[in-house]
C-alpha positions in Angstrom: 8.9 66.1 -66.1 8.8 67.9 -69.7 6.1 70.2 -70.2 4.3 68.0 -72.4 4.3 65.6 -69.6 2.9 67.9 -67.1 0.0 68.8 -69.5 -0.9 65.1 -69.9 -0.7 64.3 -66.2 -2.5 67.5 -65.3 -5.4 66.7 -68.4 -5.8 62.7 -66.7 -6.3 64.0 -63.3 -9.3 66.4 -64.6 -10.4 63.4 -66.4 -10.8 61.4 -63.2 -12.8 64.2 -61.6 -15.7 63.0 -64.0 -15.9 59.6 -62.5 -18.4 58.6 -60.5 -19.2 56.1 -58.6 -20.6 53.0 -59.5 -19.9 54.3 -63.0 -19.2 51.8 -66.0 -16.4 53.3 -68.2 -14.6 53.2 -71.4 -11.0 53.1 -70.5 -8.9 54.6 -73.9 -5.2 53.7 -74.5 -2.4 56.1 -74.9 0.5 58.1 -73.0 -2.1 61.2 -71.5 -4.8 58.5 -70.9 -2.0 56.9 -68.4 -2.3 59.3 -66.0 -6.1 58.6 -66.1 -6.1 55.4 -64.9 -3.2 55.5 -63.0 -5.3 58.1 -60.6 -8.2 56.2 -61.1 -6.3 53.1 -59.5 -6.0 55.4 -56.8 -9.4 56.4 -56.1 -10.2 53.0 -57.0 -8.1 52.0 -53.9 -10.0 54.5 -52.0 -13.5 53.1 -52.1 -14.4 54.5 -55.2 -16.7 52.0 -57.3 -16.5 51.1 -60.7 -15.9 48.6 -63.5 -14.2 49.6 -67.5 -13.7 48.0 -70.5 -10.3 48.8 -72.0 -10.2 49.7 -75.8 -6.5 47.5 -75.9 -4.3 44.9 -74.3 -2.2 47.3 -73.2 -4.8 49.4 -71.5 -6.2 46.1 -69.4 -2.5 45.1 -68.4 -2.4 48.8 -67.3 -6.0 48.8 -65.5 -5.0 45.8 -63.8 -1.5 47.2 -62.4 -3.6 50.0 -61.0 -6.5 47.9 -59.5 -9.6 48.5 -61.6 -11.8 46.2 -62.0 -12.4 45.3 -65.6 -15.9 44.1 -66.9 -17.2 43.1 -71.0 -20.0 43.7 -73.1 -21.3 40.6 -71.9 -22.2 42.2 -68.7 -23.1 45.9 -69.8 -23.6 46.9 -73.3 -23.7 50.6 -72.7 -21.2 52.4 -71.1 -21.4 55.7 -68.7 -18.3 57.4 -69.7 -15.7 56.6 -72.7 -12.4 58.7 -71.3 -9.7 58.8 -74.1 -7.3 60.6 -76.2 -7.0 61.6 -79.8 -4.2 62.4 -82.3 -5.6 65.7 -83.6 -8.9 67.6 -82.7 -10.9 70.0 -84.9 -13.2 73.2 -84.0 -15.8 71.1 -84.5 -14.6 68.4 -82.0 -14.4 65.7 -85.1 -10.9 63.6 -84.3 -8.7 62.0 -85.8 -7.1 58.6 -83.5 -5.0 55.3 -84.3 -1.7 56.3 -83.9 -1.8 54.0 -80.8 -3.1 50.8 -83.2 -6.7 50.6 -81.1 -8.8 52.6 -83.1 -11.7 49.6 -83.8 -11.8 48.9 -80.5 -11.9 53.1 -79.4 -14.4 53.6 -81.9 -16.6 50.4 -81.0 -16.8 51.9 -77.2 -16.8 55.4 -78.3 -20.1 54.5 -80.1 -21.7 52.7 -77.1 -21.2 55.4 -74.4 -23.4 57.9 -73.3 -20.4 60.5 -73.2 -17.1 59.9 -74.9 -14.8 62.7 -73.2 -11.7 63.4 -74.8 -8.5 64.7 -73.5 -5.3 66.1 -74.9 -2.9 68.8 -74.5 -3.1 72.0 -76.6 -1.3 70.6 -79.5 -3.5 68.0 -80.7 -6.0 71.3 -81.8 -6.2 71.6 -85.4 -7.8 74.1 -87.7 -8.7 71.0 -90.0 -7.9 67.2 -89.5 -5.3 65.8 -91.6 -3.1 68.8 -91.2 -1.1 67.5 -88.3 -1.2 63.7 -88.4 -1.5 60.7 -91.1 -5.4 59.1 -90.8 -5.0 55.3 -89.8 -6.7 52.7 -91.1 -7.1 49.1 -89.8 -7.9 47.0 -92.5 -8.0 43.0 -93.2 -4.5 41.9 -94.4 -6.2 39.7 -97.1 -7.7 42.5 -98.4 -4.9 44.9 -97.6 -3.3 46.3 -101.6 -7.0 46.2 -102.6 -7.8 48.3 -99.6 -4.6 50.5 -100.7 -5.0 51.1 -104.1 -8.8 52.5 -103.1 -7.3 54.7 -100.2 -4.5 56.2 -102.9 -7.4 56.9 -105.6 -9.5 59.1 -102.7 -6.7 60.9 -102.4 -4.4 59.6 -99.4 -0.5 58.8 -99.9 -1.2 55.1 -98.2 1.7 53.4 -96.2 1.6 50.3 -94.7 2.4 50.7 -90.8 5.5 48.4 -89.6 6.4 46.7 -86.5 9.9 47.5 -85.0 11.3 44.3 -86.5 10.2 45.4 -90.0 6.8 43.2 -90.1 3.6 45.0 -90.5 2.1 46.3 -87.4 -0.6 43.8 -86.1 -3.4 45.2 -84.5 -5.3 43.2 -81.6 -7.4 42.4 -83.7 -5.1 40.9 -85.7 -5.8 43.1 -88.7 -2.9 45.6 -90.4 -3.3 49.6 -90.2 -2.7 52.0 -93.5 -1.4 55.4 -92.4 -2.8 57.8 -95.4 -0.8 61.0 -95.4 -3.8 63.9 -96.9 -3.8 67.3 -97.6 -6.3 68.1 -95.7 -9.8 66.3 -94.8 -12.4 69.0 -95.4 -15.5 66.7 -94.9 -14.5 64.4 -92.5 -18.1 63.1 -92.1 -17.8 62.0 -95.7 -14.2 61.3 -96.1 -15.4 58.6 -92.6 -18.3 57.2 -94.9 -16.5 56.4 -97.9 -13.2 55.1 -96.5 -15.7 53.0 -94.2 -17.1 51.9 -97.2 -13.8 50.6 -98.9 -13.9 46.6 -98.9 -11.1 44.9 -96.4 -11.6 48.5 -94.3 -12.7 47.4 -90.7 -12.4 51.1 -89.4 -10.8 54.4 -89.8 -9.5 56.4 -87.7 -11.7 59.5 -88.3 -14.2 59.8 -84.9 -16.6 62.1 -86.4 -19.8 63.6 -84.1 -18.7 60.8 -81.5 -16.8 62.7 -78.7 -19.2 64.7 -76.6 -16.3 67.1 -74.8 -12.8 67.5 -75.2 -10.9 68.8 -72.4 -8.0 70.4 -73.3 -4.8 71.2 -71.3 -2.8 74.2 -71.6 0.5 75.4 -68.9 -1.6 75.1 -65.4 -4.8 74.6 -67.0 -7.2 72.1 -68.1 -10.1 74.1 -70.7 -13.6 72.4 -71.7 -14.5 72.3 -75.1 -18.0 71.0 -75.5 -19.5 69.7 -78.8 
């Protein structure tokens, strides 16, 4: 197991230590929220009690494997705990996610759960988002150059995200996803608001004010950062 490995296994099992039971959770999609659910199937098979909504298909074929129960919004419309990952972290907690493809559907939960906790290993921290990792954008494929041409005027080099058979990346959504290489996002609260704003855009990437703590893990340990 590679060190980055270890990080992300270690960072999932603190993760799970938040759950409680009868809890109804966000469950987020990546390769360190893995180890997440993959204990949770555990406890799950131990008695403990609870029901998630996954932000991707992926993550429900996953959540099934492991044996937790899966519920939808037509059941519960708030959620207890979001537990997911990010791409790159700030100092002020602000995120930057999407590299996965599920950032509507992250973002959608994010925004309906009383805590959205966050974990990652110690290089997804950032001095300033944008430094590390392109933004992602999912937008409508009708609208898709118009959608370009406005993310290239704000700044961002935009590139349309491909699929490993050269055809653009489709989302489950079925929308497309613009990676925009910037400089640096100062304002990410505004840089959120006017991309948002962009016609064909259905979300960014940018998760500003919306994760409540990060926890963040390091050689043997797993830190708390707390918004």
């Amino acid at each position: 197991m590679t060190d980055a490995t270890a990080q992300k296994r270690l960072v999932g099992l603190a993760a799970a230590d938040e759950v409680e039971s009868g809890m109804v959770l966000g469950l987020g999609s990546g390769t360190t929220v893995y180890f997440f659910l993959e204990e949770l199937g555990r406890r799950v098979r131990a008695g403990l009690r609870v029901a998630g909504i996954p932000t991707s298909r992926q993550t429900a074929e996953l959540a099934t494997e492991f044996g937790i129960p899966l519920t939808t919004f037509e059941l519960h419309q708030e959620l207890d705990l979001d537990v997911d990952g990010a791409d790159e972290v700030d100092s002020q907690l602000n995120l930057i996610k999407g590299h996965g493809g599920a950032l509507l559907r992250e973002k959608i939960i994010a925004r309906v759960s009383k805590r959205c906790l966050i974990i990652v290993d110690e290089r997804k921290l950032s001095p300033t988002l944008g430094c590390q990792s392109s933004l992602p954008v999912e937008v409508l494929p009708f609208a898709c150059p118009l959608a370009a041409r406005e993310l290239g005027r704000f700044g961002a080099v935009p590139e349309l995200r491909h699929a490993p058979d050269g055809q653009p990346f489709v989302t489950d959504n079925g929308n497309w996803i613009v990676d925009c290489t910037f400089h640096a996002l100062d304002e990410p609260a505004a840089a959120e608001a006017r991309i948002e704003r962009i016609p064909g855009v259905m979300a960014s990437g940018l998760f500003v004010g919306l994760a409540s703590e990060v926890l963040v893990a390091g050689d043997a340990t797993v830190r708390r950062l707390v918004r």
